[in-house]
Residue, then its C-alpha position, 0 to 999 in steps of 0.5 A: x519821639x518825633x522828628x522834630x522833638x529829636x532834631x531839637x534835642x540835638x539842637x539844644x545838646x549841641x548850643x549846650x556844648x558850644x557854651x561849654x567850650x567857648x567858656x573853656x575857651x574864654x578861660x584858656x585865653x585869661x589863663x594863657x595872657x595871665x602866664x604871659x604877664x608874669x613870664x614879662x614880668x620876670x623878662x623885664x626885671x632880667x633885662x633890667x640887670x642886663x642894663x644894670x651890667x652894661x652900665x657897670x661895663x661902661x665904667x670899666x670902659x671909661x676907667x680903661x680908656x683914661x688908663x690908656x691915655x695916660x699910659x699908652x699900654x695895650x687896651x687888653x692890659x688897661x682893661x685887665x687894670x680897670x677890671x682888678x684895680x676897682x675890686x682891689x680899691x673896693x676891697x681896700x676901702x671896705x678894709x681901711x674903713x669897715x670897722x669905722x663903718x660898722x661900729x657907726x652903723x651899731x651906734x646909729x641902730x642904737x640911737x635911732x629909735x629913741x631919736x625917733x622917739x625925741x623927734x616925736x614929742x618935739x612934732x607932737x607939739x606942733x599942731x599940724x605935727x600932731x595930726x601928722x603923727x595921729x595919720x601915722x599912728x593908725x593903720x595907715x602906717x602898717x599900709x605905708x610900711x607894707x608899701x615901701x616893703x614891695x617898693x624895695x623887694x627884688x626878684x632875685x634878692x639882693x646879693x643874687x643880683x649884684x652876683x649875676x650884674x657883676x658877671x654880666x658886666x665882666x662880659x661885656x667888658x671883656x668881649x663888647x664888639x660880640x654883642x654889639x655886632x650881634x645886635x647890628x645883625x638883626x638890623x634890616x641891611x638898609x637900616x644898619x647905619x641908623x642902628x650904628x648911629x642909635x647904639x652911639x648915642x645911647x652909648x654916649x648918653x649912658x656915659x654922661x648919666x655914669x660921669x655924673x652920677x659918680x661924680x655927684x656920690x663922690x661930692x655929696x660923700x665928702x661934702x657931708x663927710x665934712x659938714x657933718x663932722x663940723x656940726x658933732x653930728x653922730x655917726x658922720x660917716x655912715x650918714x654921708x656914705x648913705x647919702x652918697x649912695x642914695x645919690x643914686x635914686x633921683x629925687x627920693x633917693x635924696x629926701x630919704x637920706x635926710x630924715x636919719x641926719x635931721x632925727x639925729x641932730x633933733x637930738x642935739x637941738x632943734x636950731x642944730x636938725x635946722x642947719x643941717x637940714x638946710x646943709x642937705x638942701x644946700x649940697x644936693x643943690x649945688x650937686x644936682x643942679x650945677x655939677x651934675x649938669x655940667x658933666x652930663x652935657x652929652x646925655x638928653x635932657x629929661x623933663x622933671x615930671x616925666x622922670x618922677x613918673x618913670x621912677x614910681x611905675x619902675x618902682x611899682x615894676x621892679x623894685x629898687x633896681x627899677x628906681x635906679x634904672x628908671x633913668x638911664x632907661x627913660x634916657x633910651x627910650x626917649x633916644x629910640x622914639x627920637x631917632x626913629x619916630x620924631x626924626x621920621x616924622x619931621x623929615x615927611x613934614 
């Protein structure tokens, strides 16, 4: 064989192996990119519970700190107080109420599908209601169900993550000064003061969404509670209690509690599923749009649009837990970009 033939061959064996590992290569990169999304992934829906426990701390604080003004006891005490006499009155109302509670949430299975049953022939009648059902009946349906089936899986499962935010709050409940200085330590000596200023005002923002959101559970609860019961409407209780706790998930949250009220008074007539309809419309209204305001005035004002959008990608992300953090996380986020771009930029211009 010739010089040349040789050098060739050695030429084309080695193109051949550089191919060889710039595909290994291009392949390692997807493969390592791929195991860093997921590992993100799980991160993020960790750090999701975390907030989820520094929001139940933050109750533990506000219900501490009330204590403490009306009692003047040591804050130690009025802590230890907050902490045991909210599992004590959780406990006691699930007690005092769980048998009522599930002996309607019994009826309601029962009566469920064939109101969902009745309400059908009653749409069915209705032309735009007949096209609405046909789109339902396809397999539409089974890619709705599958859909709000991954809208509302967790990572951990449901009872695991309220475990783990119920531990992590009790921590930051019992020491919080640990973590907060622990983050101001990472801070750049020159910008402690902004890192102070910023941990403030999420703080405070944080508040204004817990105030509020309680508050809003608690009217709608009894409001329905009320109303409800006034109309004979079956299973009462069990409808304004999800209605109540659906409160919090914005927007959707409170559509989707209407549907079991407005099936079930279909039953009794359809002038009967119109006023209670409206009397959802009306307290969520009144609720959302007045009180809740009201008592979220240190908390930023979030743009409608903005927070639908933030529901549905954390939904998508993370599930339940995503839906009814999107809040409180956007809050942060628009508080973080505030203090350190905007504020920044306007102080240059």
């Amino acid at each position: 064989m010739s010089p040349n033939h040789k050098h060739s061959a050695e030429s084309g064996t080695e193109k051949e192996l550089s191919y060889i590992q710039k595909v290994w290569h291009t392949v390692a990169i997807v493969a390592l990119l791929v195991v860093v999304i997921l590992i993100a992934r799980v991160a993020f829906n960790v750090l999701l519970m975390v907030l989820a426990g520094v929001l139940v701390s933050v109750y533990f604080h506000g219900l501490g700190d009330i204590i403490q003004r009306k009692t003047k006891w040591r804050r130690r005490v009025c802590m230890i107080i907050s902490v045991a006499g909210s599992f004590i009155i959780l406990v006691a109302l699930f007690w005092f109420m769980g048998a009522k509670i599930t002996n309607q949430v019994a009826i309601l299975s029962d009566k469920l599908p064939n109101t969902i049953n009745t309400a059908k022939l009653k749409i069915a009648e209705i032309p735009l209601g007949n096209k609405v059902l046909e789109y339902l009946s396809d397999d539409n349906s089974d890619k709705i169900f599958a859909t709000a089936k991954q809208f509302f899986n967790t990572s951990f499962g449901v009872l695991g993550n309220i475990y783990i935010i119920l531990f992590l709050a009790i921590f930051f409940t019992t020491s919080p000064d640990l973590y907060k200085d622990g983050i101001i330590k990472l801070i750049p000596e020159d910008n402690k003061y902004l890192g102070k200023q910023v941990i403030d005002r999420i703080s405070q923002a944080l508040k204004g969404w817990l105030k509020g959101m309680m508050l809003s559970m608690v009217l709608v609860f009894i409001l329905l509670t009320v109303g409800l019961s006034i109309m004979s409407i079956p299973v009462a209780l069990v409808l304004a209690l999800l209605t109540g706790l659906l409160k919090l998930i914005p927007n959707f949250g409170s559509a989707a509690a209407m549907v079991p009220g407005v099936l079930l008074a279909l039953t009794i007539s359809t002038n009967t599923a119109i006023i209670v309809a409206l009397m959802y419309i009306v307290t969520q209204t009144i609720v959302s749009y007045i009180v809740t305001p009201l008592i979220q005035k240190k908390m930023i004002d979030l743009p409608p649009a903005l927070t639908i959008l933030a529901q549905v990608l954390m939904g998508t992300l993370s599930g339940v837990l995503g839906v009814i953090l999107a809040v409180p996380l956007l809050a942060i986020l628009m508080i973080l970009v505030d203090e350190l771009y905007v504020k920044k930029i306007n102080k240059t211009a």
